[in-house]
ROSE-4610 file (N, C-alpha, C; in Angstrom, 1 decimal, always signed):
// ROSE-4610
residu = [X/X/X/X/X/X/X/X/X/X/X/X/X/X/X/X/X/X/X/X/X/X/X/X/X/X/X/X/X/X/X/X/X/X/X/X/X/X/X/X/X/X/X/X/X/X/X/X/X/X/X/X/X/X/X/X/X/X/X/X/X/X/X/X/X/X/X/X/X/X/X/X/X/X/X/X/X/X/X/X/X/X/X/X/X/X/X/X/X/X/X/X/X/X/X/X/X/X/X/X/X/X/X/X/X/X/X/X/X/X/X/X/X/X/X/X/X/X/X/X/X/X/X/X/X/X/X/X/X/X/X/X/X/X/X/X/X/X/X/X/X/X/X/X/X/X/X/X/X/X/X/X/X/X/X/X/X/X/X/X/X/X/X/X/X/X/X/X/X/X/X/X/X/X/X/X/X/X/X/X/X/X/X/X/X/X/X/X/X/X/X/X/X/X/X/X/X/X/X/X/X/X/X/X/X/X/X/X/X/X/X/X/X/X/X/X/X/X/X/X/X/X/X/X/X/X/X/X/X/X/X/X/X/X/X/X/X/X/X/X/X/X/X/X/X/X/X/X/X/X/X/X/X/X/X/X/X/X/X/X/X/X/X/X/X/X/X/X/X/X/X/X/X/X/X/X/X/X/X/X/X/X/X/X/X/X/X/X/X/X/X/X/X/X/X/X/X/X/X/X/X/X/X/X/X/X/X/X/X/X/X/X/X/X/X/X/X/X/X/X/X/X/X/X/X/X/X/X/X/X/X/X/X/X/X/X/X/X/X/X/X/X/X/X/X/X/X/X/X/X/X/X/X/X/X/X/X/X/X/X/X/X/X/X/X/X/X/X/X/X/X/X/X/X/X/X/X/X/X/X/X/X/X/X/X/X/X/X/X/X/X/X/X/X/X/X/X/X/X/X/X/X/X/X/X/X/X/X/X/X/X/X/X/X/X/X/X/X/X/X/X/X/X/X/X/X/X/X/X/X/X/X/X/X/X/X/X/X/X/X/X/X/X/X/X/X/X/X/X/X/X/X/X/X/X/X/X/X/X/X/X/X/X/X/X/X/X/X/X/X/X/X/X/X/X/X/X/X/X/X/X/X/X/X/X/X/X/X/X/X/X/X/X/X/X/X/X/X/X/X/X/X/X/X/X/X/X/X/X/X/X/X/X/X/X/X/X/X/X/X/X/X/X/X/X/X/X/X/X/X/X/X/X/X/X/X/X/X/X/X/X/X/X/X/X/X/X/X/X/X/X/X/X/X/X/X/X/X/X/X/X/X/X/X/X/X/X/X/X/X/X/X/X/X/X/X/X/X/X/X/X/X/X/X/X/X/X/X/X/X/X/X/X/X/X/X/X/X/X/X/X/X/X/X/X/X/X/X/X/X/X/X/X/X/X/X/X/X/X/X/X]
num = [1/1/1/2/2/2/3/3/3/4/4/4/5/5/5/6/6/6/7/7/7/8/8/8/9/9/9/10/10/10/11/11/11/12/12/12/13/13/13/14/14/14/15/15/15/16/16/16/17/17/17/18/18/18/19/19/19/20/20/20/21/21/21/22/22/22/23/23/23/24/24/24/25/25/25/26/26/26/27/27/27/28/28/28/29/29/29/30/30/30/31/31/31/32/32/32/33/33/33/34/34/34/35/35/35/36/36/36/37/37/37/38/38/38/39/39/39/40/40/40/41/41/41/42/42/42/43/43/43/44/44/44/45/45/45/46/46/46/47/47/47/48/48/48/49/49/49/50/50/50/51/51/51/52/52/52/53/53/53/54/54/54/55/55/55/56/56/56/57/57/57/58/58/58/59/59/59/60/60/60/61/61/61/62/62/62/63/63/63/64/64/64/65/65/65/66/66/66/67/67/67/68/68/68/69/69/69/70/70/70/71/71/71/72/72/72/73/73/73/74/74/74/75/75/75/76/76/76/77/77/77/78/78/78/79/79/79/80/80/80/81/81/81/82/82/82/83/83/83/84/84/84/85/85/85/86/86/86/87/87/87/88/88/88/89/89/89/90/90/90/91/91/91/92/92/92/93/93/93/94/94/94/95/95/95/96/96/96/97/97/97/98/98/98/99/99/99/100/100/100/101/101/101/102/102/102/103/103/103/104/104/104/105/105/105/106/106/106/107/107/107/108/108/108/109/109/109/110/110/110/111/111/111/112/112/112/113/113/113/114/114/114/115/115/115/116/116/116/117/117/117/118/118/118/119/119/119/120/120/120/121/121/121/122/122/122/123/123/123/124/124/124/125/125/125/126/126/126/127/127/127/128/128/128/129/129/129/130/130/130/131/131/131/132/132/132/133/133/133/134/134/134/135/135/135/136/136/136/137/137/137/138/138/138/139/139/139/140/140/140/141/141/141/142/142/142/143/143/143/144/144/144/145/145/145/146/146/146/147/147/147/148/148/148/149/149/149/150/150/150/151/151/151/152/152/152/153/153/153/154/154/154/155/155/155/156/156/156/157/157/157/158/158/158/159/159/159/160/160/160/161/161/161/162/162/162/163/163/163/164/164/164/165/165/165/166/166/166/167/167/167/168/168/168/169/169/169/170/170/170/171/171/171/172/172/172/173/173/173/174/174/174/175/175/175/176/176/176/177/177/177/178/178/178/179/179/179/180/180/180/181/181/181/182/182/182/183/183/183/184/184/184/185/185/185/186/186/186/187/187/187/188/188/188/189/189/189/190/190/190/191/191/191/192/192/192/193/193/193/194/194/194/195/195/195/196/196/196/197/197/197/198/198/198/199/199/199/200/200/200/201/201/201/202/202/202/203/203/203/204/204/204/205/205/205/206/206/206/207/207/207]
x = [+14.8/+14.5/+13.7/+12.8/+12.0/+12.7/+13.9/+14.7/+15.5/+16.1/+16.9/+15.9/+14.8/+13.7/+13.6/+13.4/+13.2/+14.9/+16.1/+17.1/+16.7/+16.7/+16.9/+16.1/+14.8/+13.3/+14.3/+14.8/+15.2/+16.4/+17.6/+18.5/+18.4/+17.2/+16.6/+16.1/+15.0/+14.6/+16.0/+16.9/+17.4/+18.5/+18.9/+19.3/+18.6/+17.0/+16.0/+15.8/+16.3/+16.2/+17.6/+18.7/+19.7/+19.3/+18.5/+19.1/+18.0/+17.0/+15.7/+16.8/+18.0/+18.5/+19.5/+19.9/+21.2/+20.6/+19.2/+18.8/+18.0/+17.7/+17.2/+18.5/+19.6/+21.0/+21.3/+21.3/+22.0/+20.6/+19.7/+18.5/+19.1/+20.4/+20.8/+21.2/+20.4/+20.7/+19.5/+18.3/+17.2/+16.7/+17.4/+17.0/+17.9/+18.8/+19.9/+19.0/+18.5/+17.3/+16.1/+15.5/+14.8/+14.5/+15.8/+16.7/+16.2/+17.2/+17.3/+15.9/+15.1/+13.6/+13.1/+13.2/+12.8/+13.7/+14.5/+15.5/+15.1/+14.8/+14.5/+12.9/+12.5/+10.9/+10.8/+11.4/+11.5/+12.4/+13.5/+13.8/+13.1/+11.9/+11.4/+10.3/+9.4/+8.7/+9.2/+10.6/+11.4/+11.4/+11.8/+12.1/+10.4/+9.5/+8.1/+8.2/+7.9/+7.7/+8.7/+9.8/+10.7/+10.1/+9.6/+9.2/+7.8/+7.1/+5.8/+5.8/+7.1/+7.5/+7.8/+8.7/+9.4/+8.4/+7.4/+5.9/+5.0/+5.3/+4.6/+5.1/+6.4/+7.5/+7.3/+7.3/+7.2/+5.8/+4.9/+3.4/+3.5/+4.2/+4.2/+4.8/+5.8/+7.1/+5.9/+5.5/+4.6/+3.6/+3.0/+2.1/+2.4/+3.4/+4.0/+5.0/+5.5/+5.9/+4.7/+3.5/+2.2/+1.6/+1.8/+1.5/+2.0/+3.6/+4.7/+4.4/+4.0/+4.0/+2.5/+2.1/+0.1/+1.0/+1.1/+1.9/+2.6/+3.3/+4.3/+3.4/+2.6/+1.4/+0.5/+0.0/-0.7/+0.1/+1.6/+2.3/+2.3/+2.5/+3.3/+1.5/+0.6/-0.7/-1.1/-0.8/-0.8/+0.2/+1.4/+2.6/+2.2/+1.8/+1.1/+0.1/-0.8/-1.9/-1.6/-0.7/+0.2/+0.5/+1.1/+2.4/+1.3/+0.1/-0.9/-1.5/-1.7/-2.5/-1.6/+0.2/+0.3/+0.7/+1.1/+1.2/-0.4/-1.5/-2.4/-3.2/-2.4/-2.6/-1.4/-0.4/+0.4/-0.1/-1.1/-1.2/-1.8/-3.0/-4.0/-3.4/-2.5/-2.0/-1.3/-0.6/+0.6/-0.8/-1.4/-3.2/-3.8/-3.8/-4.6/-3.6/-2.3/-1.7/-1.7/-1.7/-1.4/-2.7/-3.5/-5.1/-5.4/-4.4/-5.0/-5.6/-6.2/-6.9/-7.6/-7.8/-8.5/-9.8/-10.5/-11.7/-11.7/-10.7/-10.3/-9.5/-8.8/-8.3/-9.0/-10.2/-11.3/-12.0/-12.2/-13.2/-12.2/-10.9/-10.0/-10.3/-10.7/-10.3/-11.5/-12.7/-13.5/-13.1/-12.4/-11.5/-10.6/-9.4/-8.6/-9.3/-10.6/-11.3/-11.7/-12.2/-12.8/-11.5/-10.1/-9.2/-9.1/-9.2/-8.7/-9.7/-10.8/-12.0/-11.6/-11.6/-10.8/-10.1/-8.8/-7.5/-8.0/-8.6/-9.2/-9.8/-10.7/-12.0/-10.9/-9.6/-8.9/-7.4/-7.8/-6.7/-5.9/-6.6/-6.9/-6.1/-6.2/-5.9/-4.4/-3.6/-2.1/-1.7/-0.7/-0.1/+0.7/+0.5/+1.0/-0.3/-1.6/-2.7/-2.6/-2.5/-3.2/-3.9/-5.2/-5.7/-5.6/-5.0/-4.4/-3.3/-2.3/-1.0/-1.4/-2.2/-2.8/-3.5/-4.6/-4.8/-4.3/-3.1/-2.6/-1.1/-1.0/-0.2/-0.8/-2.1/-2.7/-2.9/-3.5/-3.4/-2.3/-1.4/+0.0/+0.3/+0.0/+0.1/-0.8/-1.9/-3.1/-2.2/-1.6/-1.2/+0.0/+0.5/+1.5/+1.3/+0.1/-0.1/-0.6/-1.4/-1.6/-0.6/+0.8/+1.5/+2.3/+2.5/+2.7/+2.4/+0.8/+0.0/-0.1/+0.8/+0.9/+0.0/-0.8/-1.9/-1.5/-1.7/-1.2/-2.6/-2.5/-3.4/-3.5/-4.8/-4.9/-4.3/-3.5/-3.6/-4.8/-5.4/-6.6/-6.6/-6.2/-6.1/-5.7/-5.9/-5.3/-5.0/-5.3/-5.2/-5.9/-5.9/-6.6/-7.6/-8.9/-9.9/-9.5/-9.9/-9.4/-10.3/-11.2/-12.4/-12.3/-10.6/-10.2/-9.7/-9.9/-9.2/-10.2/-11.0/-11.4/-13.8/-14.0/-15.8/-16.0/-16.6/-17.5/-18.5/-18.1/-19.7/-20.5/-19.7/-20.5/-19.4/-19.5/-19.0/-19.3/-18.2/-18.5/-17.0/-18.0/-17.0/-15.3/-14.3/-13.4/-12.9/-11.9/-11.3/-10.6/-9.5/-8.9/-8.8/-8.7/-8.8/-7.8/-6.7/-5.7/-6.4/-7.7/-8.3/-10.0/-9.9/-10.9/-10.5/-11.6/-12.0/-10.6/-10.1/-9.6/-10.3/-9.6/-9.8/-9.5/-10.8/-10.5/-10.5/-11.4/-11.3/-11.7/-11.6/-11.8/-12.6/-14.1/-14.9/-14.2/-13.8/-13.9/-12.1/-11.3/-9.7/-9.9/-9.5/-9.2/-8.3/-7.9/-7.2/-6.6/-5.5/-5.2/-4.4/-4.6/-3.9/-3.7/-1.7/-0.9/-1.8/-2.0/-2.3/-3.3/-4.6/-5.8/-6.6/-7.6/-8.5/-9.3/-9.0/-9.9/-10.9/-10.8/-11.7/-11.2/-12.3/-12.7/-12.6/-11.1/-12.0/-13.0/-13.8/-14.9/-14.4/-14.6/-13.9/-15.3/-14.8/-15.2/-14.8/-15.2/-14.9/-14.7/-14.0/-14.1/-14.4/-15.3/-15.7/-15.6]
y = [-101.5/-100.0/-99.7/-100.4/-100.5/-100.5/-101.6/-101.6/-100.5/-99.3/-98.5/-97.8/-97.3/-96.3/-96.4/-97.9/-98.0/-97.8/-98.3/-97.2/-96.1/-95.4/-93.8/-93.5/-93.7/-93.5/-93.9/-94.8/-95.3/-94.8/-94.0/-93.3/-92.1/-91.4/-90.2/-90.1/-91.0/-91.4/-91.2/-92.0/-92.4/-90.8/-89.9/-88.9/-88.0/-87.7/-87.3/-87.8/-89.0/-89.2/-89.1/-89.0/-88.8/-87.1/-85.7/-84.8/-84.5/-85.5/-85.2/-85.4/-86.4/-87.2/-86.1/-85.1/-84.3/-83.0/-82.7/-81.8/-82.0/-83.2/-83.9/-84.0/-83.9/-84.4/-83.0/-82.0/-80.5/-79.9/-79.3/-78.6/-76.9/-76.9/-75.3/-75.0/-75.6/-75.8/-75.4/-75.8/-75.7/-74.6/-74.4/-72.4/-71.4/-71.9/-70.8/-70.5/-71.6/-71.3/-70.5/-70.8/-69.9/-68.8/-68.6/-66.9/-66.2/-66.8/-65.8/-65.5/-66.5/-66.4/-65.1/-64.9/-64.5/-63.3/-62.9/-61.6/-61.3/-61.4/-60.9/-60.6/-61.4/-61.1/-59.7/-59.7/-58.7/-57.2/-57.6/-56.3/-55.6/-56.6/-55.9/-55.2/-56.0/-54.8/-53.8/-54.2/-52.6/-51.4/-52.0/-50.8/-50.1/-51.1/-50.6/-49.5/-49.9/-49.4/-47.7/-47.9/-46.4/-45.6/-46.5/-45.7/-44.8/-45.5/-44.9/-44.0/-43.9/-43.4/-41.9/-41.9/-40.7/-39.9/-40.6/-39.7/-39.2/-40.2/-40.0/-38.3/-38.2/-37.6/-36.2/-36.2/-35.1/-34.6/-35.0/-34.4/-33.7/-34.4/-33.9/-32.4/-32.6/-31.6/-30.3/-30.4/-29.7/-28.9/-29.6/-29.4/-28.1/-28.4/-27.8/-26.3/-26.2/-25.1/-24.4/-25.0/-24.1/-23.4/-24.1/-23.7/-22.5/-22.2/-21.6/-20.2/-20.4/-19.5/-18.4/-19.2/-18.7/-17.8/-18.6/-17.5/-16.5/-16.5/-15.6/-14.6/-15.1/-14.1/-13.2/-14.1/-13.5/-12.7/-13.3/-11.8/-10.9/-10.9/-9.4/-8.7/-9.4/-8.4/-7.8/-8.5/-7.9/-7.1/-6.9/-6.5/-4.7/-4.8/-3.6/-2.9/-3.6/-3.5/-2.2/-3.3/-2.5/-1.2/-1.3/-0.2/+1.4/+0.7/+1.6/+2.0/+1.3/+1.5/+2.7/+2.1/+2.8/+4.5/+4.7/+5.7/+6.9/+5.9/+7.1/+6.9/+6.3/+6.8/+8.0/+7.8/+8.7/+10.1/+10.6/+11.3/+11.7/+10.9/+11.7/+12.1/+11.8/+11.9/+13.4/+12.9/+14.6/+15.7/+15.4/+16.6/+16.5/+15.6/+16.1/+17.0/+16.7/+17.7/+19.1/+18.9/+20.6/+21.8/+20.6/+21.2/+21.1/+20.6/+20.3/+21.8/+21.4/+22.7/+24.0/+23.1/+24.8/+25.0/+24.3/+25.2/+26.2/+25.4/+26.7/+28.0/+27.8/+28.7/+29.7/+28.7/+29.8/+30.9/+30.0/+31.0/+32.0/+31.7/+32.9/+34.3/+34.3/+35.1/+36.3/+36.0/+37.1/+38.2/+37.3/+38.3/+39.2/+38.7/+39.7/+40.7/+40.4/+41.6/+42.5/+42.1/+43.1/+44.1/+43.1/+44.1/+45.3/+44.7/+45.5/+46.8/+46.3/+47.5/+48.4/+47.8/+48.8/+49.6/+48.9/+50.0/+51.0/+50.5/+52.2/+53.0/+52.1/+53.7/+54.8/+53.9/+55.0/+55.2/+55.3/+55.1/+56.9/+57.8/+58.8/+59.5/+59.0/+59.0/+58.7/+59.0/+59.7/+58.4/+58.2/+56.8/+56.2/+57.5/+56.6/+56.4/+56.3/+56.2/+54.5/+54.4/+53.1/+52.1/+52.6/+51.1/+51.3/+52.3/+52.1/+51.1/+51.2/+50.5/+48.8/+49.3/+47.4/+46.7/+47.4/+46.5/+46.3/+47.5/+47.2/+45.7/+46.2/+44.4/+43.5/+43.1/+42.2/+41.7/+42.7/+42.6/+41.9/+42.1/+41.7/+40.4/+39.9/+38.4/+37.2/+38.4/+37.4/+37.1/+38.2/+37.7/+37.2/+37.3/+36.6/+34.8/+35.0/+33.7/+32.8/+33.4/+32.7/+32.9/+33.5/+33.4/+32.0/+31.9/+30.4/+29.4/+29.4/+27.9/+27.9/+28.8/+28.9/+29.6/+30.7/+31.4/+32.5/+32.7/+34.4/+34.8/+35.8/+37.2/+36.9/+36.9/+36.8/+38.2/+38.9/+40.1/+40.4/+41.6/+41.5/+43.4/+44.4/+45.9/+45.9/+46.0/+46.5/+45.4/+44.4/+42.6/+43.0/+41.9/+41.2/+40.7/+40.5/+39.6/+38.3/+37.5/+36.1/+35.5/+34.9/+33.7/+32.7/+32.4/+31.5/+31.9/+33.4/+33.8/+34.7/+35.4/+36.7/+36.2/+36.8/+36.7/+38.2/+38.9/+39.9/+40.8/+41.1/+41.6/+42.9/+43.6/+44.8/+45.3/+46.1/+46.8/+48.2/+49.5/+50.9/+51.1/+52.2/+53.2/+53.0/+52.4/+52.2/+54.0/+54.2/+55.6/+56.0/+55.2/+55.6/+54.2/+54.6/+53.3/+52.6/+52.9/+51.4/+50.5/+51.1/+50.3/+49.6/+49.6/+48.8/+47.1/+46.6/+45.1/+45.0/+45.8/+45.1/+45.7/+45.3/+44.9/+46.4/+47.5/+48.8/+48.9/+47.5/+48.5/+46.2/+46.3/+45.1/+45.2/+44.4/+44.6/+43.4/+42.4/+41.1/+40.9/+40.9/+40.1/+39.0/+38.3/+36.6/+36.3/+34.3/+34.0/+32.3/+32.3/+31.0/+29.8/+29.3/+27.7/+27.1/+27.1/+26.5/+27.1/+26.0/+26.4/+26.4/+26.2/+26.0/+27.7/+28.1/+28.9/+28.7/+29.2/+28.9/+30.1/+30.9/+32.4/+33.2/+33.1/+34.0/+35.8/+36.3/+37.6/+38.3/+39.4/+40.0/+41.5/+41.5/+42.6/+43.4/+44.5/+45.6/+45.8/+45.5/+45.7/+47.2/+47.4/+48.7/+48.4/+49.1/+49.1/+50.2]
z = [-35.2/-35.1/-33.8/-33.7/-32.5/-31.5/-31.2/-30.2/-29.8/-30.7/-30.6/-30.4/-30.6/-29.9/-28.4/-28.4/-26.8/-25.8/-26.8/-26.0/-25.8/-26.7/-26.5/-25.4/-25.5/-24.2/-22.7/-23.0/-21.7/-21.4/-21.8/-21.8/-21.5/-22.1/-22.0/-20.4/-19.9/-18.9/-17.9/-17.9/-16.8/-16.9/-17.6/-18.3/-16.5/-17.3/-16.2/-15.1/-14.8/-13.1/-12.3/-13.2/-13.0/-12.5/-13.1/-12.9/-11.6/-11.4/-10.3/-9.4/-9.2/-8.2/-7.7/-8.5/-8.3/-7.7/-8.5/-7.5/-5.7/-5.7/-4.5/-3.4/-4.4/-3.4/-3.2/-4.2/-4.3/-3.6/-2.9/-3.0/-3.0/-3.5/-3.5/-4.9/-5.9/-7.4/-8.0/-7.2/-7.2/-6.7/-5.1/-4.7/-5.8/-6.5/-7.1/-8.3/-8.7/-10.1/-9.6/-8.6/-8.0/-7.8/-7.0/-6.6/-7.9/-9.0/-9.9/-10.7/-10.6/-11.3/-10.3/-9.1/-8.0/-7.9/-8.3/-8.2/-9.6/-10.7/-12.2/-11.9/-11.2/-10.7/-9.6/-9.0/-8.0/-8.8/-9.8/-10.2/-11.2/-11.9/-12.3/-11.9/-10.4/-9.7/-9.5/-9.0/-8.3/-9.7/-10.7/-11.5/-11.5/-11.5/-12.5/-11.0/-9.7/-8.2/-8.6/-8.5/-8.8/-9.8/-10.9/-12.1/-11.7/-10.9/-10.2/-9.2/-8.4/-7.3/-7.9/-8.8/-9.3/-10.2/-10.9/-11.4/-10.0/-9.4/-8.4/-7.7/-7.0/-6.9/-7.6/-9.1/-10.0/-9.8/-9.7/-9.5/-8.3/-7.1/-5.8/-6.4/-6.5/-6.9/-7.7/-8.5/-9.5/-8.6/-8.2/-6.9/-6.0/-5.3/-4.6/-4.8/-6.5/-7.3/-7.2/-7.9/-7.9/-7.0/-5.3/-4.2/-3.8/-4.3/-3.7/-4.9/-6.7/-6.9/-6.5/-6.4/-5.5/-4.2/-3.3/-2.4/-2.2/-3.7/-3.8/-4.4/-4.6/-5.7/-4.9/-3.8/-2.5/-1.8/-1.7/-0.9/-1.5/-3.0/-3.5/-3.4/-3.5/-3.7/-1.8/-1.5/+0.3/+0.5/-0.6/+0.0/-0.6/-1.4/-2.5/-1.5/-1.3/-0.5/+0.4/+1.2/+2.3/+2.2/+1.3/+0.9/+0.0/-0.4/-0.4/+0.6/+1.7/+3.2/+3.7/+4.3/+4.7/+3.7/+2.2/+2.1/+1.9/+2.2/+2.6/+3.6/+4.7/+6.5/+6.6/+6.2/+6.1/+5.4/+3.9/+3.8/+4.6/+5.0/+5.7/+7.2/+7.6/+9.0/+8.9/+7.8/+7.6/+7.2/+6.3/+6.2/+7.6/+8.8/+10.2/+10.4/+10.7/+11.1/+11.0/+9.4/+9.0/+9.2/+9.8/+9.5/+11.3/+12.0/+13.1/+14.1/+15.1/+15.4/+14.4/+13.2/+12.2/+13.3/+13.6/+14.0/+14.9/+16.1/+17.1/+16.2/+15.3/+14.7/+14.1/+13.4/+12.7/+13.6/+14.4/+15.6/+16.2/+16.3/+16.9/+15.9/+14.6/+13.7/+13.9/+14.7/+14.7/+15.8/+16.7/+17.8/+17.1/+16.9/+15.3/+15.0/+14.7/+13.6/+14.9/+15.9/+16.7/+17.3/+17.4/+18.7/+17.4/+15.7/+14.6/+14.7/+15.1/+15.2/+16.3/+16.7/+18.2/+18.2/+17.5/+17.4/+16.4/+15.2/+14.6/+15.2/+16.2/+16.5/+17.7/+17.9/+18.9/+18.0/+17.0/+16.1/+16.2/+16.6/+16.6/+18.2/+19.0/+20.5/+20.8/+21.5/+21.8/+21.9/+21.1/+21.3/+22.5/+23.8/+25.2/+25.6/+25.1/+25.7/+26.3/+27.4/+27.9/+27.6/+27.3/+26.3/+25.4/+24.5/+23.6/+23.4/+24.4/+24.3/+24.4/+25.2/+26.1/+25.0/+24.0/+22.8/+22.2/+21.6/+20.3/+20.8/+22.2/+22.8/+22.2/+22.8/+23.0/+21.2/+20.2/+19.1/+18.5/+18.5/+18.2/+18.9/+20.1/+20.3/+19.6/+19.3/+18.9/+17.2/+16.6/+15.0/+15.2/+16.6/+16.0/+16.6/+17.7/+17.4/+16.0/+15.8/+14.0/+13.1/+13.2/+12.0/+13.0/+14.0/+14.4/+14.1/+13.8/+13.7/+12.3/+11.4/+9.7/+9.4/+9.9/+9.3/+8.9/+7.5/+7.1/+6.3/+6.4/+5.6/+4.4/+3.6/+2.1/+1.6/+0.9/+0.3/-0.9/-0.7/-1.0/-1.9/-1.0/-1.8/-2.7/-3.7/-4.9/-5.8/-5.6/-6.2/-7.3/-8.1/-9.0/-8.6/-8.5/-7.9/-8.5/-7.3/-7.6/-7.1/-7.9/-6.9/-5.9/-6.2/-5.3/-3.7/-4.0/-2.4/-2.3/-2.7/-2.6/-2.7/-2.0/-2.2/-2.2/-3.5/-3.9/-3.2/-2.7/-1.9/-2.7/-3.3/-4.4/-5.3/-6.1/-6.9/-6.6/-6.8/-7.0/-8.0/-8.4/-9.4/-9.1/-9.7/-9.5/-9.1/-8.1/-7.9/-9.4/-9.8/-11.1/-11.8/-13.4/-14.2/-13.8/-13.5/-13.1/-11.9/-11.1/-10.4/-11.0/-11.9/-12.7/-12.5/-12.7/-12.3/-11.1/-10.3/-8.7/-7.9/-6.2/-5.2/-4.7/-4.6/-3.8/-2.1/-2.2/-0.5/+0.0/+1.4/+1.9/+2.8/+3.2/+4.2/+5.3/+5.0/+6.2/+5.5/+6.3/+5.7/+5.5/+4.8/+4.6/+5.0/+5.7/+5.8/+5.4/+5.5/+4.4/+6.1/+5.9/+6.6/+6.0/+5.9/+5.2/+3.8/+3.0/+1.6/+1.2/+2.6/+2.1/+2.7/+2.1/+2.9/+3.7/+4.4/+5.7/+6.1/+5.4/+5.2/+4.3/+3.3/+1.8/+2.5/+1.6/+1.8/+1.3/+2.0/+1.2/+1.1/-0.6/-1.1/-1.8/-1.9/-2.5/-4.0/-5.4/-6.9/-7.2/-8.2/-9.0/-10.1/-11.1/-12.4/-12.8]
């Protein structure tokens, strides 16, 4: 029994130095076992590496959606912004306009009243009179330069009193009841630019 133990040991043995001898003779039996330890080693970095890369990848990706919708967010509020700026430079531009020159306009209006004084106190005098003719010209360029620059006359005789166009200066006995609480007589005319007042007339009440 003994003896067939020590075959086998020795069969086994020579078995093993038989396959040391084939790889020592082959050394591309030995790289090909290698390789493949070494390519199953390497495909598995590669996979774990891609798998890291593409999380990696998606965060970037995430990142960069968030960036894009912040921007998109900041334009439309700039874009608003905007579009508020410019539609009230524009109002206020189209309001300089319509208002442009009121002061010189205001100040024209005491002239008006004086050539108006004028023409009455000769109101009386031959209508080929000379300075008669020469003011009542001159009067007439002056209104019709203000119905140019949009200025017209408040209507004020015989109105309704209106607070918004008209300032009070006294009250007398209306002439007849259909002239109760209006406008009998006018001390100063009023006038409007475009749609605003630019001088309150001052009226006379009936009660």
């Amino acid at each position: 029994m003994a003896e067939k133990d020590k075959n086998t040991k020795a069969k086994e043995k020579e078995v093993k130095d038989k396959n040391i001898d084939i790889k020592k003779e082959n050394p591309d039996i030995k790289s090909k076992e290698e390789n493949e330890e070494s390519s199953k080693e390497k495909s598995g970095n590669s996979k774990k590496s891609n798998k890291a890369k593409k999380q990696k990848d998606s965060e970037k990706i995430k990142e960069l959606e968030e960036a894009i919708d912040q921007k998109n967010d900041q334009f439309i509020r700039l874009q608003a912004e905007f579009d508020n700026y410019r539609r009230r430079t524009l109002k206020e531009k189209m309001e300089l306009t319509k208002s442009a020159g009121e002061s010189l306009l205001i100040n024209i209006l005491p002239i008006v009243d004086d050539f108006e004084r004028a023409l009455d106190s000769i109101k009386e005098s031959d209508k080929n009179d000379p300075v008669k003719m020469g003011l009542d010209l001159i009067y007439k360029r002056f209104v019709d330069f203000l119905n140019q620059n949009s200025i017209k006359e408040i209507e004020a005789t015989g109105q309704e009193f209106d607070t918004d166009l008209h300032e009070a200066i006294t009250k007398i006995p209306a002439p007849s009841d259909d002239l109760k609480g209006k406008i009998v007589d006018v001390v100063q005319k009023g006038y409007m630019l475009n749609d605003k007042v630019i001088r309150y007339a001052k009226v006379v009440i009936g009660e």
